[in-house]
C-alpha positions as CSV (number, residue, x, y, z in Angstrom):
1,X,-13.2,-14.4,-10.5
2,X,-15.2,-12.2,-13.2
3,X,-17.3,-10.4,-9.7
4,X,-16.7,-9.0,-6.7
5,X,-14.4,-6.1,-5.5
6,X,-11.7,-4.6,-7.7
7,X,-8.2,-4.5,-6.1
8,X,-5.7,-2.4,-7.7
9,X,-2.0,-3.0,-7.2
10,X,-0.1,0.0,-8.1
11,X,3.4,0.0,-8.1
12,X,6.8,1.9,-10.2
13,X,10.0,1.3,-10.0
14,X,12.1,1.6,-7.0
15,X,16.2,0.7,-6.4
16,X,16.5,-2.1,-4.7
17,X,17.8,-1.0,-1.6
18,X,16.4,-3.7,1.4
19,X,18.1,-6.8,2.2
20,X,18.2,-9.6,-0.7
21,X,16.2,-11.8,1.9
22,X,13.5,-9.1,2.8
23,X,13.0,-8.9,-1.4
24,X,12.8,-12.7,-1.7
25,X,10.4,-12.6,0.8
26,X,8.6,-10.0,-0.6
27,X,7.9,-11.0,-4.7
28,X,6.8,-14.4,-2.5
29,X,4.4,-12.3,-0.9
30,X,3.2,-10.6,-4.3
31,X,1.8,-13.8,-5.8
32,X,0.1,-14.4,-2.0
33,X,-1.0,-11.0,-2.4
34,X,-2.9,-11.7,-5.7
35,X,-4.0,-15.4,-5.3
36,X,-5.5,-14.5,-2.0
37,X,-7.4,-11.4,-3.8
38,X,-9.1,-13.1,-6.4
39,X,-10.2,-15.8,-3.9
40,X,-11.5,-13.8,-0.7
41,X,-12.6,-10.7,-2.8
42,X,-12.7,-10.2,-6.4
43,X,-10.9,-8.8,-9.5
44,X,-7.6,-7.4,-9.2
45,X,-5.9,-5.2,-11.7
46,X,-1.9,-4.1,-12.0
47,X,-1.3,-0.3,-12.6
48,X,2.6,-0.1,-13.3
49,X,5.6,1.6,-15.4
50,X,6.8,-0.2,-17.8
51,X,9.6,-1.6,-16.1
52,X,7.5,-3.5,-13.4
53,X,5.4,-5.1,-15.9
54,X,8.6,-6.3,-17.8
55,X,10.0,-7.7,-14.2
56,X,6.8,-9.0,-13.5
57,X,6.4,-11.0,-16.6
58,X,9.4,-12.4,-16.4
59,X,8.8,-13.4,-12.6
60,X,6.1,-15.2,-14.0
61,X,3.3,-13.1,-12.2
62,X,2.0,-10.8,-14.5
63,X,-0.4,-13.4,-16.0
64,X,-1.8,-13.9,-13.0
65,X,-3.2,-10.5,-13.1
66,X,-7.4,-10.5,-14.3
67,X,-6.3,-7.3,-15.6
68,X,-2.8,-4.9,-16.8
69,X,-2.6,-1.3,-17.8
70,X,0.3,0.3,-18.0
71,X,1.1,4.4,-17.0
72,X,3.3,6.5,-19.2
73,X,6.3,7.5,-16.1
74,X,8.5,9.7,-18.4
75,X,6.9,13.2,-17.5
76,X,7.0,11.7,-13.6
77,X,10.3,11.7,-12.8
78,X,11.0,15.3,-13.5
79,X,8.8,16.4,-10.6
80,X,8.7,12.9,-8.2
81,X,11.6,11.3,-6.6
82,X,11.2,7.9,-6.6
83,X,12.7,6.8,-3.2
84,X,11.1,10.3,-1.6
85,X,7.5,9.2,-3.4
86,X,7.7,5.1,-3.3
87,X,4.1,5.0,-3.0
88,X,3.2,7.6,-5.6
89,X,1.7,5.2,-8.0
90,X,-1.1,4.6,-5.5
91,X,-2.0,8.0,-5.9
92,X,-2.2,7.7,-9.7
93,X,-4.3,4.3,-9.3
94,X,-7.0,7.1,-6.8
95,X,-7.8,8.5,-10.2
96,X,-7.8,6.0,-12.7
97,X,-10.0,3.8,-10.3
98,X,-11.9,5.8,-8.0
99,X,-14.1,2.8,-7.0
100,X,-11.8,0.3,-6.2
101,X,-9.8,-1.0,-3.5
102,X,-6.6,0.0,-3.3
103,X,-4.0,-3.4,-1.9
104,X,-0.7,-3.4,-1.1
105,X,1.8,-6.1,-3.0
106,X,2.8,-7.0,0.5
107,X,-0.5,-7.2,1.9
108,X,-2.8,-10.0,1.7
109,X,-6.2,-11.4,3.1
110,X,-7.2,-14.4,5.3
111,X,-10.5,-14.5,4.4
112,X,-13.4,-12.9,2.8
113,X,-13.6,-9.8,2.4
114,X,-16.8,-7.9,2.8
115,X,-17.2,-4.1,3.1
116,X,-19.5,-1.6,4.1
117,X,-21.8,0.2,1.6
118,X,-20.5,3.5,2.8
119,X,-17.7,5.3,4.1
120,X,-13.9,5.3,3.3
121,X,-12.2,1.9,3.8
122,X,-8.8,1.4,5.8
123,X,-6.9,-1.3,6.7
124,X,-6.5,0.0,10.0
125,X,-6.2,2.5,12.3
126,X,-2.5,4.2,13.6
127,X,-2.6,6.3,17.0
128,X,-2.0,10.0,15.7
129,X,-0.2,10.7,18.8
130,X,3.3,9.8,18.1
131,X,5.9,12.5,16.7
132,X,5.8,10.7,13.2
133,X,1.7,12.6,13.3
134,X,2.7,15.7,14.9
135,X,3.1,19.5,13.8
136,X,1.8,18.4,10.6
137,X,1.3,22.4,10.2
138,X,5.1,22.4,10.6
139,X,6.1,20.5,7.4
140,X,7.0,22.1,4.7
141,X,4.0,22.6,2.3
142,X,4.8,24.8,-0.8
143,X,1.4,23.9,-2.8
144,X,-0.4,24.8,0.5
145,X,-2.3,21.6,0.7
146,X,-4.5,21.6,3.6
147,X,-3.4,20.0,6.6
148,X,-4.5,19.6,10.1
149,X,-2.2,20.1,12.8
150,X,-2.9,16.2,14.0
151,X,-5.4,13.6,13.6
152,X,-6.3,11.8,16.8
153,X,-6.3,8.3,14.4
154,X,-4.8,8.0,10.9
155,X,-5.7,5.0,8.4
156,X,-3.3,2.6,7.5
157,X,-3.9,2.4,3.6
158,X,-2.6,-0.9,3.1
159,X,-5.6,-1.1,2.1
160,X,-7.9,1.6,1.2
161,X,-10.9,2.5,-0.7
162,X,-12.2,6.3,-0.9
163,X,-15.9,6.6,0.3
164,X,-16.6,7.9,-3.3
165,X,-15.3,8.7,-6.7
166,X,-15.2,12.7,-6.2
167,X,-13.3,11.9,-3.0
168,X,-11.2,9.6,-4.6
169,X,-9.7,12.2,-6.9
170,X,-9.3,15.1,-4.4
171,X,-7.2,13.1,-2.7
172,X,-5.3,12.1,-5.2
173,X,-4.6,15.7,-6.7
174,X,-3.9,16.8,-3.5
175,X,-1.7,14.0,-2.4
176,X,0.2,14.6,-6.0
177,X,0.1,18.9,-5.3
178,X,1.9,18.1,-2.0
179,X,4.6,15.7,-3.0
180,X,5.1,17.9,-6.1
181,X,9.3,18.7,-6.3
182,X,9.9,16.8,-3.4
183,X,10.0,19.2,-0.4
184,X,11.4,17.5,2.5
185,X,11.1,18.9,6.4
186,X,14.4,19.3,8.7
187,X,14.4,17.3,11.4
188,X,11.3,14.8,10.2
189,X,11.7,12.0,9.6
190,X,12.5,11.2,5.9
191,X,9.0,9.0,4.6
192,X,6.9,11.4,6.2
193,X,5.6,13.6,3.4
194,X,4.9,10.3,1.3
195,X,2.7,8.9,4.6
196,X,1.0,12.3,4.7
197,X,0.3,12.3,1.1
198,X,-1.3,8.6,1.2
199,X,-2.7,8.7,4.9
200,X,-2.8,11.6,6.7
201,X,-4.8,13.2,3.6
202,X,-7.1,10.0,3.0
203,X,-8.2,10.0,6.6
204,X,-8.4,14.0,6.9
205,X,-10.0,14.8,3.3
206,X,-12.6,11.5,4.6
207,X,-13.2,13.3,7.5
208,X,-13.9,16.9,5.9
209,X,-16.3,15.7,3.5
210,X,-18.6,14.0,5.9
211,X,-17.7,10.7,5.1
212,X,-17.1,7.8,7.9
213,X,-13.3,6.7,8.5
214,X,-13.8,2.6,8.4
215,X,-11.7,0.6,10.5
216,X,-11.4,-2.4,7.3
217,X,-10.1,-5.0,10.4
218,X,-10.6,-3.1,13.7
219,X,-7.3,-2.9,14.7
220,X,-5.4,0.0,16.2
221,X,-1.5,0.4,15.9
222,X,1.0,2.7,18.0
223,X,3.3,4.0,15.9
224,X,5.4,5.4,19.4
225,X,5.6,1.9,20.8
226,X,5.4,0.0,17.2
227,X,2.9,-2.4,19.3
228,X,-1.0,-3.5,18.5
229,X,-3.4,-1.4,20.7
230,X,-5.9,-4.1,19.9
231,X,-5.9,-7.3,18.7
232,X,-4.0,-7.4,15.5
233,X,-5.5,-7.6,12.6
234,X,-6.7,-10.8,10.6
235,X,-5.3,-9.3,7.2
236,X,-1.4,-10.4,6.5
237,X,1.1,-6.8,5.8
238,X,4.7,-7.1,5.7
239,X,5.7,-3.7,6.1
240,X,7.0,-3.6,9.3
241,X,9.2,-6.3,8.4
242,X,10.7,-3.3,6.3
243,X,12.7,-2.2,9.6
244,X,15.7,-4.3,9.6
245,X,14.1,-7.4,10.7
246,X,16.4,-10.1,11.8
247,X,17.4,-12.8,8.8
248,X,15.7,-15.4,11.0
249,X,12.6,-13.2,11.3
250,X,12.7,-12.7,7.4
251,X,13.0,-16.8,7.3
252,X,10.1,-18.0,9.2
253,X,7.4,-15.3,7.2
254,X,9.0,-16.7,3.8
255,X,8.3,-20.3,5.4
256,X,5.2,-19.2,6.2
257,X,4.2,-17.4,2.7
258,X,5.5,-20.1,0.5
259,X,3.4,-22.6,2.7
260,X,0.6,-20.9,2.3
261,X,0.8,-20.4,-1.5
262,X,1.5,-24.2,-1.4
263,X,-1.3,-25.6,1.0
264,X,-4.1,-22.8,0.4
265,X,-3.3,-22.1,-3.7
266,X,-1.3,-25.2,-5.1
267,X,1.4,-23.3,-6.3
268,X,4.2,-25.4,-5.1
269,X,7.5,-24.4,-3.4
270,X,10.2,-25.1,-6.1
271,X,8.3,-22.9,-8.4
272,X,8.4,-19.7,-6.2
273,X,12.1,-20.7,-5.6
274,X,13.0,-21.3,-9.9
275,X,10.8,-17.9,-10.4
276,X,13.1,-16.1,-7.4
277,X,16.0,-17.2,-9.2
278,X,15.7,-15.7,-12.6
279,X,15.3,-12.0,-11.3
């Protein structure tokens, strides 16, 4: 699909540290999450180290990218964790496409997607009154990025898109300024400055500059409860699946992925199972 709207996939990286059957079901998901891209929105583009695009090629899914650039990740690693910062390269991606949509490899859409001409794009909404939102003021914050205290809502950037290019960068450099060295917070919990980096600042920077928060799917989750507010979503996301869901749990979504690549995309079972298999 040569028009439409840009996705970027960013990714570096990480150790493998979830169960074998949660990464099975997630490099299914991946091809789900690109096939489903070009068909519902547009374009989509990898932005990776080196060693994705190696693993991804030979997966077999780097060819199915309309676009690949690669980012240098030497000079990274002196100042980023990668485990502390998984989602760092999303941040990168802010900058080198400030007009594009940012997707989630384990995200993918049921439909077309159409967006607003304005505004910055989320997934979704999360309730900002849980602990996890709390005493942002609190954490610790040695380049003295600007927080808020709370948010009342905070978007999910599963899938995001910054309201404009001069936005776009701000909150990349200040996601990257906050995250820089790795400061961690006593008693929080351990992802929190990455979230804040990626979400709270996205939704609060949005906010600053006058721009509208857009609710992508109009769906509201409660991080206290881990429960939909409102209906959930029509847009597929695995993270919460990230939790220590039960093998059987992790079974029926890969049923349901590899179906889906099968019946919507053609791409047939025993070739997601011979790709699993060689990494």
């Amino acid at each position: 699909m040569a028009e439409g709207i840009r996705g970027v996939h960013a990714y570096w990286q990480l150790p493998n540290r979830l169960p074998r059957a949660y990464q099975q079901l997630s490099r299914a998901t991946w091809l789900l999450s690109i096939r489903s891209w070009q068909r519902h929105a547009g374009p989509i583009t990898l932005y990776a180290d080196p060693p994705t695009i190696e693993w991804l090629d030979r997966l077999g899914w780097l060819d199915c990218y309309d676009q690949t650039e690669t980012f240098d990740d030497r000079d990274l690693d002196k100042r980023y964790d990668r485990v502390a910062c998984f989602a760092l390269p999303k941040l990168l991606a802010l900058a080198r496409y400030p007009d594009a949509v940012l997707v989630d490899t384990d995200a993918y859409l049921y439909h077309r997607l159409r967006l607003p001409a304005t505004g910055s794009v989320f997934a979704h909404l999360e309730h900002g009154d849980a602990d996890f939102y709390t005493g942002l003021r609190e954490l610790r914050n040695p380049a003295r990025v600007e927080l808020p205290d709370s948010l009342p809502t905070v978007g999910n950037t599963s899938l995001f898109r910054a309201a404009d290019a001069d936005l776009a960068r701000r909150i990349s450099q200040a996601g990257l300024s906050f995250l820089a060295d790795n400061p961690t917070t006593p008693g929080r919990d351990v992802h929190l400055h990455m979230t804040v980096a990626e979400q709270v600042l996205a939704t609060h920077l949005t906010t600053v500059a006058g721009h509208r928060v857009v609710n992508a799917f109009n769906a509201l989750w409660c991080p206290r409860t881990l429960r939909w507010l409102t209906e959930p979503p029509r847009f597929g996301h695995l993270w919460n699946l990230k939790r220590g869901a039960p093998a059987e749990q992790l079974l029926a979504a890969y049923v349901s992925v590899t179906r889906t690549l099968w019946n919507e995309y053609g791409v047939a079972p025993d070739r997601v199972r011979a790709a699993l298999e060689r990494t």
